[in-house]
C-alpha positions as CSV (number, residue, x, y, z in Angstrom):
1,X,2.4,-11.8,18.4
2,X,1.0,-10.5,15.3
3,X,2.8,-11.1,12.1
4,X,3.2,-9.3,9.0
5,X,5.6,-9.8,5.8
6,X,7.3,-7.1,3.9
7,X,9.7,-7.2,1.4
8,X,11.5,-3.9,0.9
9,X,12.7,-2.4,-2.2
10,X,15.9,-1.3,-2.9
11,X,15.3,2.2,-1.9
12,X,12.6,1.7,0.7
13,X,12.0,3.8,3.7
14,X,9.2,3.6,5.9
15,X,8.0,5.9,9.2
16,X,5.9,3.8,12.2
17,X,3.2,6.1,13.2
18,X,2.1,4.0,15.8
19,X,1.1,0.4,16.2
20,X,-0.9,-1.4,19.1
21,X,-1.3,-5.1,19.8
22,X,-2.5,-6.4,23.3
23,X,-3.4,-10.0,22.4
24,X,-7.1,-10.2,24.5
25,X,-8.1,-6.5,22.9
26,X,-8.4,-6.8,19.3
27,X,-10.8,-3.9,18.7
28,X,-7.5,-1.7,20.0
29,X,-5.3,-3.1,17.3
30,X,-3.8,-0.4,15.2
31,X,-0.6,-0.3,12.8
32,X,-0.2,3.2,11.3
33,X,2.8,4.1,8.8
34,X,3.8,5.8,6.1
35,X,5.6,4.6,2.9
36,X,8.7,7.9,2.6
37,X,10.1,6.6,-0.9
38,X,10.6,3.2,-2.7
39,X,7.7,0.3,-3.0
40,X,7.0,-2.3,-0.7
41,X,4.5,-5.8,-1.0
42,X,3.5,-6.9,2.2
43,X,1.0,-8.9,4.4
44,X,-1.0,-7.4,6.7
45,X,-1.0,-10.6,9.6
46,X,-3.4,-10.2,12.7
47,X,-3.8,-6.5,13.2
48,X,-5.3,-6.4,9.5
49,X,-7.3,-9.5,10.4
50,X,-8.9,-8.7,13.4
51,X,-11.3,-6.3,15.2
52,X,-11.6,-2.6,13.7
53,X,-10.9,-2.8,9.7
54,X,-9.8,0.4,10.1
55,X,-6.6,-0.7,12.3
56,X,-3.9,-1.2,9.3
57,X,-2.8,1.8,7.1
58,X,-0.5,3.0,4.6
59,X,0.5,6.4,4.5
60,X,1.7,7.4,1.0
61,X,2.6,10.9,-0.8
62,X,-0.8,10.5,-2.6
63,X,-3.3,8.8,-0.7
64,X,-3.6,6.9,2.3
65,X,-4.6,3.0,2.0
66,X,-6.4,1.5,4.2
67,X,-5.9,-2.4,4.0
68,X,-8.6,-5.4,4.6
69,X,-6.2,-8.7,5.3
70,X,-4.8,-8.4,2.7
71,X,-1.4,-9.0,0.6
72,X,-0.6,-5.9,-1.3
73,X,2.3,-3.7,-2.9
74,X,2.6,-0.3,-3.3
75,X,5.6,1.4,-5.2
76,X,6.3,5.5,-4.4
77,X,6.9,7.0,-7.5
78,X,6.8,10.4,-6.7
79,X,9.2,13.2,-5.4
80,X,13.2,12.3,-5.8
81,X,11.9,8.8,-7.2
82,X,10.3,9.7,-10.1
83,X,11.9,8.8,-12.7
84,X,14.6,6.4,-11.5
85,X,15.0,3.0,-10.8
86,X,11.6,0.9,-11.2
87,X,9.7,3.7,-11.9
88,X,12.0,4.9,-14.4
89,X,9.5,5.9,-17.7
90,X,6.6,6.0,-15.2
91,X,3.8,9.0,-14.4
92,X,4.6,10.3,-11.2
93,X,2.5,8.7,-8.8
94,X,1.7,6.1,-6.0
95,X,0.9,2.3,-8.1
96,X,-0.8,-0.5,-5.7
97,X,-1.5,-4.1,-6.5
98,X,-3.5,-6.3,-4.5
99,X,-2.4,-10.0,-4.5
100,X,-5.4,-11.5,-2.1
101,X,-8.1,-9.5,-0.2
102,X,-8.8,-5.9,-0.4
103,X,-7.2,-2.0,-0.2
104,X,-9.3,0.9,-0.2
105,X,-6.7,3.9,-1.2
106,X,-8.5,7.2,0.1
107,X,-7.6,10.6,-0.5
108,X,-9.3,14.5,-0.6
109,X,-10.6,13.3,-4.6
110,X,-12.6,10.0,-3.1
111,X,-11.9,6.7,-2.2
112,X,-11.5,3.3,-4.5
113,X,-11.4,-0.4,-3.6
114,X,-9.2,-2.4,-5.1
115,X,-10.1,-6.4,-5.0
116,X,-7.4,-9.2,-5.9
117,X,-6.1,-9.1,-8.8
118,X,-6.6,-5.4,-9.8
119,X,-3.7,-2.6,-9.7
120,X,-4.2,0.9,-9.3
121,X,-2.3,4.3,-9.3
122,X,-2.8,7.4,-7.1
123,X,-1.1,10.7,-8.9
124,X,-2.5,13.5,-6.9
125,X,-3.8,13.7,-3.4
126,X,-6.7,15.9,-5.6
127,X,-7.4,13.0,-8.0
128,X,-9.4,10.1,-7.7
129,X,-7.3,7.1,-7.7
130,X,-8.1,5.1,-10.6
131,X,-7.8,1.4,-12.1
132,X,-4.3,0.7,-13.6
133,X,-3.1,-2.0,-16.1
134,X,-0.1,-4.3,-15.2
135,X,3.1,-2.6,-15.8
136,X,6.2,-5.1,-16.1
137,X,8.8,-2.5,-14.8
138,X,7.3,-1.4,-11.5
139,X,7.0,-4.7,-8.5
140,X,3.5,-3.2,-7.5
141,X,2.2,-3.0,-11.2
142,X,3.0,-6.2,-12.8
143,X,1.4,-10.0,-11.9
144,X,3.5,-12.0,-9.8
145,X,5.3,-14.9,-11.2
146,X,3.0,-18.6,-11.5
């Protein structure tokens, strides 16, 4: 059984696309969704791991991020969350992290990878996404906890 972690925010709600796991066929892994509002961190377990790359994504208002193994957050502050909550003083837009491994956030502007470490924000489905300093009030922006 494949395994992946996600921890929720408050105000999280997610759509399942679709997700395939047959243990013997790895290249017919998939795991499609879509992040509808709040932020999530999560870890992508086998179908991330394992045959096509291309098998785990997350859907957001922005962009749509395409995930390597990884261990990532990604906090929605667009639409009836801007402004509120975590992403209260925030730009309107879509903020990633990436705790270990790689995401590649793609929309009609480009795609950008983003490597351990580095934090990102997507505002527009038109604009590039672009590097992002640390930002204490949103989970997906700030440096976890030694």
């Amino acid at each position: 059984m494949p395994t992946a972690r996600r921890s929720p925010s408050a105000q999280y709600q997610r759509q399942i696309q679709s997700f395939n796991f047959v243990e013997g066929e790895p290249k017919n892994d998939s795991f499609l969704y879509s992040l509808v509002r709040g932020g999530l961190r999560a870890v992508t377990g086998l179908v991330g791991k394992r045959g096509d790359p291309e098998a785990y994504k997350l859907g957001t208002e922005t962009a749509t991020i395409g995930i390597r193994g990884t261990s990532f957050g990604a906090d929605d502050c667009t639409g009836p969350a801007a402004g509120e909550g975590p992403c209260k003083g925030l730009e309107p837009a879509v903020y990633v992290s990436v705790t270990d491994g790689e995401i590649i956030a793609t929309n009609a502007a480009g795609s950008v990878s983003f490597l351990a470490g580095q934090f990102g924000m997507i505002d527009s489905r038109e604009r590039r996404p672009a590097s992002s300093p640390p930002i204490p009030a949103c989970s997906s922006c700030r440096r976890p906890a030694s």
